[in-house]
C-alpha positions, 0 to 999 in steps of 0.5 A: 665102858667095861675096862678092856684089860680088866681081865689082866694082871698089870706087871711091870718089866722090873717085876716080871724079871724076876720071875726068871733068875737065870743069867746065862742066855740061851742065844748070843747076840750075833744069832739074835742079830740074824733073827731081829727084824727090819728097823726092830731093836732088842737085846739080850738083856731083853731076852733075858729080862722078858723072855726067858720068863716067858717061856718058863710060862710057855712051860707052865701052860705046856704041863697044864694042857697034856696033863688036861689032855692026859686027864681027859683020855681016862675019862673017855677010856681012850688011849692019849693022842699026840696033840701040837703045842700051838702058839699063836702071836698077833699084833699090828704091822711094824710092831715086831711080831716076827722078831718075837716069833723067831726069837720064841722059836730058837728059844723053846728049841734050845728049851725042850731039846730033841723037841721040833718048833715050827714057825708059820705065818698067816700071810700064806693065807692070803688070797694070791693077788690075782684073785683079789684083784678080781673080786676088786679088793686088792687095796684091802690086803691084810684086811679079814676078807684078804684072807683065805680063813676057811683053809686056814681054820682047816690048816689049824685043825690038821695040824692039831690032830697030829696030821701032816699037811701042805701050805702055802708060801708068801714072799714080801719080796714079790708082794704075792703066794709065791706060784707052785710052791708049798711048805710042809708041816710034818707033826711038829711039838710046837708050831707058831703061828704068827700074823695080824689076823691069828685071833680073827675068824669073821667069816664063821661066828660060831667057829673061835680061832683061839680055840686051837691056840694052846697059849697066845701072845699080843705085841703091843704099842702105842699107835703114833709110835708103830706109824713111826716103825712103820715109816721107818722100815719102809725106808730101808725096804727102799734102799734094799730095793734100789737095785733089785728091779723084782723086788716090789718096793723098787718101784717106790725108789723111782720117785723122790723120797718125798713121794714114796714117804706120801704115799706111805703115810696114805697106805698107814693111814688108810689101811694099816691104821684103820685095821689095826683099829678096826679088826686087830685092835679089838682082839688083843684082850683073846691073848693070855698075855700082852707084851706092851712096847714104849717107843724104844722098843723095850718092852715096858709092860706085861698084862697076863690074863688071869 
């Protein structure tokens, strides 16, 4: 069988390091507390040893495509046309893409000041739970046919020509769209896009979602380690939700501990594992670069495409 990362170059943490010499971080630890993600650890040495030569990569490939761009507006004689830096990031549940994604976000505004970074994620796509309960899939929820690709794919492509659009909001309190609300995505210099499924398009074979990123990112792990995140944040959104009747895991918090932690290991297991396995696993080798987590959270290994 074909290496999956065959493709890649294998770095280690200690080498990518110093690929950025820079020592003052460009955050403090109370902004990156406020960004950090439920159960998610990271640091600022983290920020400083992975990330800050993440983006002077992100900076490279930003250079790389306006001067194709630039480049190609000659060719055709036509006047150059303002196109959105896109990044899509992707990875299973409970391995920290959220975190990544807003810690990328504050990073490249600090970055590229005067510069206006969007961050988006795909849950605003899914199809309001009301419709997946009527085509009888709402047990498949974050599954591909969970989602609405069309008008995703259409989200993309508006945003690419340099157009302004409405989307969709999803809230994980009320565990569905949120009803009559929309978000506004104006032009922005670099939009984020940030879900399980930002690299999949099984609904148009002939159309590739990675075509409209500008650089793609993958947050890696080892699977018994994300079971043990994904166990663990489930038990803080209990005790979140212990008081918030609205809140959708309150009803967890009304059955032993034991219970809720069964029930949890049975959603793990029969629908996060298997698509993980199944539908996102299998699309990480689309990434220009894969951030791999040991079971401490740190990243430990960087596969960049070659």
């Amino acid at each position: 069988m074909l290496n999956e990362f065959i493709n890649f170059d294998l770095i280690s943490r200690s080498d990518w390091q110093r690929l950025h010499q820079k020592t003052t971080p460009l955050l403090t630890e109370k902004e990156l507390e406020a960004i950090r993600s439920l159960n998610d650890k990271i640091s600022i040495q983290d920020v400083n040893d992975i990330y800050l030569s993440l983006i002077n990569l992100i900076r490279i490939y930003k250079k790389t495509a306006e001067d194709l761009s630039f480049s190609k507006s000659i060719f055709l004689q036509k006047n150059s046309q303002f196109r959105p830096f896109i990044i899509g990031i992707s990875g299973s549940v409970a391995v920290g893409k959220s975190t990544t994604s807003r810690l990328l976000q504050l990073l490249l505004t600090r970055t590229f000041k005067n510069s206006k970074v969007k961050l988006v994620t795909t849950d605003g796509f899914l199809y309001p739970n009301k419709t997946l309960i009527e085509q009888g899939i709402l047990n498949r929820k974050g599954f591909p046919e969970s989602y609405d690709m069309p008008r995703l794919i259409n989200f993309l492509d508006t945003v690419k020509n340099g157009e302004a659009t409405e989307i969709p909001i999803y809230s994980h309190e009320i565990y569905d769209i949120v009803p009559n609300h929309t978000e506004r995505i104006d032009s922005p210099d670099f939009l984020i896009v940030e879900g399980i499924n930002v690299f999949q398009n099984p609904h148009n074979q002939r159309l590739y979602i990675n075509d409209y990123y500008d650089f793609s990112l993958y947050i890696d792990a080892e699977i018994s380690d994300i079971e043990t995140w994904y166990l663990e944040r489930f038990i803080k959104l209990l005790k979140i939700a212990e008081r918030d009747t609205q809140n959708y895991y309150h009803r967890f918090t009304q059955i032993g501990q034991e219970e809720a932690l069964a029930i949890a290991r049975d959603t793990w297991n029969n629908i996060n594992l298997l698509n993980l396995k199944k539908y996102i696993e299998p699309t990480r080798n689309r990434a220009d670069v894969i951030l791999h987590k040991a079971g401490d959270h740190k990243i430990d290994k960087i596969y960049l495409k070659k």
